[in-house]
C-alpha beads as a LAMMPS data file, in Angstrom:
LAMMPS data file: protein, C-alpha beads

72 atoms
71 bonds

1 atom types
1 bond types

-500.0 500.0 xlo xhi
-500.0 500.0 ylo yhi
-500.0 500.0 zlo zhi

Masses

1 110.0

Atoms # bond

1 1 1 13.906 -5.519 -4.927
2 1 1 12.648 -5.154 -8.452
3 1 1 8.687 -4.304 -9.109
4 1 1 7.856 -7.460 -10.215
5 1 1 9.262 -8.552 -6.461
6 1 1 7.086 -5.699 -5.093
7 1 1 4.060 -6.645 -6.997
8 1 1 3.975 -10.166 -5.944
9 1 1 4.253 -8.936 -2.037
10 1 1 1.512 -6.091 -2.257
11 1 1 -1.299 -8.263 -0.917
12 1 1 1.498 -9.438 1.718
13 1 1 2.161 -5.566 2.770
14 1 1 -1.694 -4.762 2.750
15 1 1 -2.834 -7.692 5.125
16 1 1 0.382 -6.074 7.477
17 1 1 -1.028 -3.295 7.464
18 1 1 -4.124 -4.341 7.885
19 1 1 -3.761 -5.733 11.272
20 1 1 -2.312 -2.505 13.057
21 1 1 -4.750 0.228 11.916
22 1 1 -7.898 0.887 13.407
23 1 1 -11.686 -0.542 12.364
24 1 1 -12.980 2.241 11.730
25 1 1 -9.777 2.906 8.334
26 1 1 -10.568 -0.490 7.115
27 1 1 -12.494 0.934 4.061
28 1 1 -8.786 2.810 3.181
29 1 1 -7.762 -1.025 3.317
30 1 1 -10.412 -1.974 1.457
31 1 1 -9.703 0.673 -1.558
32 1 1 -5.803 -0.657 -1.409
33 1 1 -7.122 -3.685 -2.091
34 1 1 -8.589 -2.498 -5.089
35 1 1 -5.416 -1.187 -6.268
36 1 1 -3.554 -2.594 -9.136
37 1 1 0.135 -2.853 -7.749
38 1 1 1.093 -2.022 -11.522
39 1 1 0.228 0.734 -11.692
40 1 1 1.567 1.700 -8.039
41 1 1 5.273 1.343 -9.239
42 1 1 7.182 1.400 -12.953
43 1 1 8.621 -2.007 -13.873
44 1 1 11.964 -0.398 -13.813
45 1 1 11.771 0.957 -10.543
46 1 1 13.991 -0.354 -7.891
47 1 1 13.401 -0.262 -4.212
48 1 1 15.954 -1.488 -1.983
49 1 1 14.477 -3.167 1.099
50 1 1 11.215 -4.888 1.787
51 1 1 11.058 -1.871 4.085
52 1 1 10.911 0.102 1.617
53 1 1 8.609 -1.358 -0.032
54 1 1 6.475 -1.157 2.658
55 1 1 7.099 2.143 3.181
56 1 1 5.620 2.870 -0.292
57 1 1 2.577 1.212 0.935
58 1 1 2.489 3.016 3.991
59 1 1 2.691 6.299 2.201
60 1 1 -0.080 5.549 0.078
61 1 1 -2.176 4.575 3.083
62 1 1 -1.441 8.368 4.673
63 1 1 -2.286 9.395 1.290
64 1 1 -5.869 7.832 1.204
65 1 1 -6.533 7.981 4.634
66 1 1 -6.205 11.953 4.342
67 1 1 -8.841 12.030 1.693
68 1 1 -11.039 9.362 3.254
69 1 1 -10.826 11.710 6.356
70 1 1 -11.402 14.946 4.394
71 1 1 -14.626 13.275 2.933
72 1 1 -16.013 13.238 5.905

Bonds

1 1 1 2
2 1 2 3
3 1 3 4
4 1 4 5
5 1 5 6
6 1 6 7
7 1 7 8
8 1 8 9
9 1 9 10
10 1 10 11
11 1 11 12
12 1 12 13
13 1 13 14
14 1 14 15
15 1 15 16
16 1 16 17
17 1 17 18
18 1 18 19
19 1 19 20
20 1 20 21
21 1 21 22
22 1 22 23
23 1 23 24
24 1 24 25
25 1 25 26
26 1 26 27
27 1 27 28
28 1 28 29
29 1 29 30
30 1 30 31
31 1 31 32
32 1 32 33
33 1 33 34
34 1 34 35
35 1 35 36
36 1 36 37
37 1 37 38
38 1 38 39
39 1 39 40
40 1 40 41
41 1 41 42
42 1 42 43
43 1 43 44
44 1 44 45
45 1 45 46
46 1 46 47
47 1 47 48
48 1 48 49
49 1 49 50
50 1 50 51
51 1 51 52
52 1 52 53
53 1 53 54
54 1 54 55
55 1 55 56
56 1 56 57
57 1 57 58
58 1 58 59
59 1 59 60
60 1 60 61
61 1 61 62
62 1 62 63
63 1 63 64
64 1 64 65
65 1 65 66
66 1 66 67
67 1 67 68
68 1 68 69
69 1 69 70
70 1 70 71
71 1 71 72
């Protein structure tokens, strides 16, 4: 999967995503949302599964969810 494939499923990968985590993390949604997949990935990355592609989205999630929770 190239990053232009990645880019054009990131609002696919987000709306997964959003419908397994709890209310109360949906403004960690909301700020991946924001994101510009662009600048998430290089264009000559390569990721080799949709799984992993999620998995990149996943790990940003943790990522912001960790300093959504240490704002708190």
């Amino acid at each position: 999967m190239d990053a232009i494939e990645f880019i054009n499923g990131y609002s696919d990968y987000i709306s997964q995503l959003e419908k397994v985590v709890k209310p109360e993390y949906l403004p960690v949604i909301k700020e991946l949302k924001a994101l510009d997949p662009h600048n998430i990935i290089s264009p000559e990355h390569y990721l080799n599964s949709e799984a992993e592609a999620m998995g990149v989205v996943f790990k940003l999630f943790l990522k912001k969810l960790k300093n959504y929770q240490q704002g708190e």
